[in-house]
N, C-alpha and C positions, 0 to 999 in steps of 0.2 A: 498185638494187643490194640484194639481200638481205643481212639481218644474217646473220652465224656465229652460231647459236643454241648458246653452248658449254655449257649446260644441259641440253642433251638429251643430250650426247656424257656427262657426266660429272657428276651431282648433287647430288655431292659438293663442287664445288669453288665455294670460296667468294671470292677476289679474281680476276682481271685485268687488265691494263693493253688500251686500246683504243684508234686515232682515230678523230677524230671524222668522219663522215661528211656530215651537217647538221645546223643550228641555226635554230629558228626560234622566237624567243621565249625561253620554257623550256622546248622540246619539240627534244630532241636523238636524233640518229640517230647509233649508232656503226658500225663495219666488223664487228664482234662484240658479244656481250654474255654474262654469265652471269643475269641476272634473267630468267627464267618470266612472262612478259606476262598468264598467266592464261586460265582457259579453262575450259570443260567443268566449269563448278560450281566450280574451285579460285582461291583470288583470286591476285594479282599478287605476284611478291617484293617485300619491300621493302630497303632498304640506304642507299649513299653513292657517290656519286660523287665523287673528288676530284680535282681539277688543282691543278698548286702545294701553295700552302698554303692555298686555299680548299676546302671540303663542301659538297658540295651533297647535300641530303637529296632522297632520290628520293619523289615522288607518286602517281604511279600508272606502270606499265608496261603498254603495249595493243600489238598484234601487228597493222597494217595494211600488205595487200600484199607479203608478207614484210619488210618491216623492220619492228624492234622501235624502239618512240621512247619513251621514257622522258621524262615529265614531270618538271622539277624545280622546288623552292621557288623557283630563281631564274633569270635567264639566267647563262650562264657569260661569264667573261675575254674568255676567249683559244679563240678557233674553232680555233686551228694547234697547241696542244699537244697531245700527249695524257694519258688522264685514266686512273685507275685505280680499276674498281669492287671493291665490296665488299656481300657479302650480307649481310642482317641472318640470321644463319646457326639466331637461334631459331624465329625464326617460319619459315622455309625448312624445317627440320627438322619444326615441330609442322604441315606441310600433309605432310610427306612420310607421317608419319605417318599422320595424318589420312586422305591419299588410299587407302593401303596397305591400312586400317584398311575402308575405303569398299569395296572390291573385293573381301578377305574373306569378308564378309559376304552383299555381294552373289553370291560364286560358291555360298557355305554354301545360302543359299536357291535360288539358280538348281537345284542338284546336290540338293535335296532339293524343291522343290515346284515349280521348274519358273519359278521368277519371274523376271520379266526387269524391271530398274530401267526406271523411268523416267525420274530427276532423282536430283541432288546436289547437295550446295552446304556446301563448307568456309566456315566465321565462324571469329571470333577463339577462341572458346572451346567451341566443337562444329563438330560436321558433321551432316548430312541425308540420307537415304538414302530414296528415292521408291520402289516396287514395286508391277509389276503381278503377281497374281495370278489365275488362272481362277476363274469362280465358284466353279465345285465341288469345288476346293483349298480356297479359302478355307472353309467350313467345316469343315473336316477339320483344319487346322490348330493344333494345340493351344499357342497366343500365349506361355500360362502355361510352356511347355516349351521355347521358342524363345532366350531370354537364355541358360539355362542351358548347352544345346546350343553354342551360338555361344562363350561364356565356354571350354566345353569347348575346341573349336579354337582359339581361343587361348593357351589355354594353355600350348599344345606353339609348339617353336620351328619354324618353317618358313623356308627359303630362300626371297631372295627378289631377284627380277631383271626388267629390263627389257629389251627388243627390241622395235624398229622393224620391223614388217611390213607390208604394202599391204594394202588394204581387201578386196581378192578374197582375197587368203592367209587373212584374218581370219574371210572368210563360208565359207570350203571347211574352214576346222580344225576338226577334232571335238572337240568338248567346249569349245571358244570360250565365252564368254559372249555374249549380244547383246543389246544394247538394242534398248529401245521402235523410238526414233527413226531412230537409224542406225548 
């Protein structure tokens, strides 16, 4: 049974209530979830789980076969209650950021020199951003004028939104970005 990924529906939302689906150890599957398993360079949420009046502080979140299983510091109680998650709602924020931030960038340069990423990777206190470039861009490129530029676009407020579309919709949209890989 796949997990309700109630994450992708809504980003914003940071508790709810779930049952439990399986238990094995400390490695729990619910019917839903709001924690982000992690992916594509961005790491995992983190937060709480809580039944009763026990916490269980969540470990890692990984996304296998469609269900999400969240790892926790301990086993839980009681397999038949259910549990009530909660995002650690700062660090969820400084990846949303972060990701936002990541794609920016990458579109500034895709739209000016043609680059197409190759890698990314959110950490605790930065993010990474891989780019290919053509030879003979790359020397044209003046590096020293690139921050500034970039700074510039940021600085102005842009909307900003998310949609789910299929892989062919993504390769037929004009002006799409595309990576390296896929």
């Amino acid at each position: 049974m796949a997990t309700i990924e109630l994450y992708s529906e809504d980003s914003y939302l940071k508790e709810c209530s779930a049952n439990i689906v399986s238990i094995q150890d400390r490695f729990v599957v619910c019917d839903q979830t709001i924690f982000y398993p992690g992916g594509g360079g961005q790491p995992c949420d983190r937060g709480v789980i809580k039944q009763g009046d026990e916490t269980y502080n969540i470990l890692t979140v990984k996304k296998i076969d469609g269900e999400i299983i969240h790892e926790l510091e301990r086993p839980f109680q009681d397999i038949n209650q259910t549990v009530d998650m909660q995002i650690d709602w700062s660090w969820r924020f400084q990846n949303m950021q972060y990701h936002t931030l990541l794609h920016v960038i990458s579109g500034y340069l895709y739209q000016q020199y043609n680059a197409l990423a190759t890698s990314s990777q959110i950490e605790k206190e930065h993010a990474r951003l891989e780019l290919s470039f053509s030879p003979e861009v790359m020397e044209e490129i003046p590096f020293d004028y690139l921050e500034q530029s970039i700074k510039k676009v940021l600085a102005h407020p842009h909307n900003v939104y998310t949609k789910t579309i299929s892989r062919t919709e993504a390769e037929q949209k004009e002006g799409g970005i595309k990576t390296v890989i896929n």
